[in-house]
N, C-alpha and C positions, 0 to 999 in steps of 0.2 A: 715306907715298906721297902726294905733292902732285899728279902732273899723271900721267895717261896715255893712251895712243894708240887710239883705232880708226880702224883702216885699210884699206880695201878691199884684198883679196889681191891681184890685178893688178900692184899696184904694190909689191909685197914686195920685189923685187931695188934698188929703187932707193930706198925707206924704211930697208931695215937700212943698204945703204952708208951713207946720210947719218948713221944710229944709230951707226954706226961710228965716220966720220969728227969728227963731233962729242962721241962721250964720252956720250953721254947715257946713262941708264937707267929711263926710262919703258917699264914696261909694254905691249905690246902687245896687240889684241883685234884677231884678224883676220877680217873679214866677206866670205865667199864673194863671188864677181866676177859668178856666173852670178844673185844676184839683180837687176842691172841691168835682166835681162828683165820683169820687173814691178817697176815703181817702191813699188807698197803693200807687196810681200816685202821692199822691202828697206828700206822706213821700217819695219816692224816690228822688222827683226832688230839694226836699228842700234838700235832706241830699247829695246828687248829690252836688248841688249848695255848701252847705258849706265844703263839703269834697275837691273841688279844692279852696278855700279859706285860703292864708297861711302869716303870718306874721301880725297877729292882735292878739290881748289882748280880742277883744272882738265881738261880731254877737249880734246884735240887730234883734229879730225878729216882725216886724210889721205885728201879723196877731192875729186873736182874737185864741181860742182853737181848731177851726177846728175839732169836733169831737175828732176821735183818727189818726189823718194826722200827729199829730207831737208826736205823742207816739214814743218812741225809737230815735228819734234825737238826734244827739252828736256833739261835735267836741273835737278834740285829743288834740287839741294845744290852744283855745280858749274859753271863758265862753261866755253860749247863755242868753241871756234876753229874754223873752216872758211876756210881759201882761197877769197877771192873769185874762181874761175875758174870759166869754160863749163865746164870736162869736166878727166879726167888729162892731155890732151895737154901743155894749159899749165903743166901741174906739171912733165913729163918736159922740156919746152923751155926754163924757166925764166920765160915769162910770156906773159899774156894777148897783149900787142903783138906778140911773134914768134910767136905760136898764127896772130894771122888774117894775118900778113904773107902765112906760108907756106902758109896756107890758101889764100889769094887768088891767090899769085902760081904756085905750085907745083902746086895741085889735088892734093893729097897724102891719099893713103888712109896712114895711119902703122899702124906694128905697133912689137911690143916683144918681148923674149922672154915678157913675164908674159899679154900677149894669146896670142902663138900657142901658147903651153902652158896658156888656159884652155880648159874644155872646151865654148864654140863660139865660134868665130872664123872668119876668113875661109878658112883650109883646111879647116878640115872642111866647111864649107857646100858649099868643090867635089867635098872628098871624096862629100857627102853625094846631089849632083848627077851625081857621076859613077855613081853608084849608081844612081839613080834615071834618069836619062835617058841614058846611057852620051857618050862624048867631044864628038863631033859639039856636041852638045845644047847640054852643059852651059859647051862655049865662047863658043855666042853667047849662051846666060843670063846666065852671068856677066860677057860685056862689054856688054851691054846693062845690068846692074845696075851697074856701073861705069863706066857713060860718061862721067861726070863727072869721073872722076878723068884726070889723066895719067901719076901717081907712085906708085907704092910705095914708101912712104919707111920704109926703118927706123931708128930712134931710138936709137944709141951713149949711153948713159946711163951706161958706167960699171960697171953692174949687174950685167952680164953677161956672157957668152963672146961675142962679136960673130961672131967667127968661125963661131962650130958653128950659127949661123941666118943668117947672110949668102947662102950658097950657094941655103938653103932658099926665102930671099924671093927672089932672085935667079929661080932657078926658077918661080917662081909668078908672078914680075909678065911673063915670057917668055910664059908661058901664057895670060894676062889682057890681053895685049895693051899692059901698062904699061912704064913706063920704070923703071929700081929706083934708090934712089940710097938712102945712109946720109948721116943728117947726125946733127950732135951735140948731145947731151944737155945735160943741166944741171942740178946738186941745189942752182941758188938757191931756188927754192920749199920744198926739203926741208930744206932747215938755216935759214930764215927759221919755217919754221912748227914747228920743234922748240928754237928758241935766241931767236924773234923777231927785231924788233919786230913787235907785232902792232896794224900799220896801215892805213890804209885797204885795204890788200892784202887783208885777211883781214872776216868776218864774224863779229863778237862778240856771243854770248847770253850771258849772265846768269844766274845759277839763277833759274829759274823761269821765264826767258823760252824761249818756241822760237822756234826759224829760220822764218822769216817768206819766205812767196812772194815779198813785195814787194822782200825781202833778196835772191834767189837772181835776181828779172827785173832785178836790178841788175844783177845779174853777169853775166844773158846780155843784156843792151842793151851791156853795155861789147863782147859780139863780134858786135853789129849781127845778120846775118843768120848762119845756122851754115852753111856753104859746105862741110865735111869732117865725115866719121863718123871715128871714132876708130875700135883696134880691137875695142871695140865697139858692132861696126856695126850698121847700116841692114838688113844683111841676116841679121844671127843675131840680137842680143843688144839692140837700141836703143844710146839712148846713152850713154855712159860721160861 
């Protein structure tokens, strides 16, 4: 066994198609989506996770920057790959350039099937609201915590049934005041980062070295100012 994966679960539907598509057989290790809410859970679980991992060349890690989550991650014995990206968005788009294009021009809140079947995300927070402050309420909370956006964009990656969550976001972005639109996906990131080259696109440790802050404000200087939360957002989970 020379190289294997850990991958944040989020992005399961759109890391196995790529697995698929390309033939590979690396191992996976998949790390829970809901520790994004504390960045310290989830440098543990990752560094957890590759600390009993032994007799590989290499750890491929599929996850966007995660804040500072993967600041100080190492391995003794293996060199890690990370995608130089902000967040998943850029991974599910195929790159940083069309991450802040549609950031910019679109004001897009994006969803996926692997966000709105994690367990918090933008509907359960109204779910969570409509509990708490019944209809009325939880309308203008949520479009006041959304002002900024004007889209609900869902992300056709491939991955998924598009259909059986189309309707769904559809629904929710009538309710939030948004506009909805589906745009398409893209597994260049996911079959670059499982088949290479591993180029300036990507962030390379060393055994023994860790991911470096200095490494990771690379990646978010390359998306200037962050203009969009991923789906996880601002108002459940921080950022992805």
């Amino acid at each position: 066994m020379s190289t294997v994966i850990v991958a944040c679960h989020t992005i399961e539907d759109e890391l196995n198609l790529a697995i698929r598509e390309t033939r590979v057989t690396h191992p996976v290790f998949w790390i829970d989506s809901k520790l994004h809410v504390k960045p310290e859970n989830l440098r543990e679980q990752v560094q957890g996770t590759i600390s009993r991992i032994t007799n590989v060349s290499a750890i491929l890690l599929a996850f966007g920057c995660c804040g500072t989550g993967l600041v100080g991650i190492k391995s003794e014995t293996a060199q890690l790959i990370l995608p130089k990206v902000e967040d998943c968005i850029s991974l599910l788009l195929g790159s940083e350039e069309r991450r802040r294009t549609m950031a910019r021009e679109s004001a897009s809140y994006f969803l996926t099937r692997g966000w709105l079947e994690s367990e918090n995300n933008l509907q359960t927070e109204y779910d969570y609201c409509m509990r708490k402050f019944g209809p009325e309420r939880t309308v203008r909370v949520m479009r006041t915590m959304l002002k900024h956006y004007r889209h609900l964009t869902l992300i056709d990656t491939g991955g998924y049934n598009i259909d059986l969550y189309r309707r769904r976001t559809e629904e929710l972005a009538t309710t939030l005041g948004l506009s909805h639109q589906v745009v398409e996906g893209s597994q260049r990131f996911f079959r670059k980062l499982l088949l290479g080259p591993w180029d300036e696109e990507f962030i390379i440790a060393r055994p023994g070295e860790s991911i470096t802050l200095d490494a990771l404000l690379e990646s978010n200087m390359q998306g200037q100012t962050r203009e969009q939360t991923t789906g996880f957002s601002q108002l459940s989970q921080g950022q992805g």
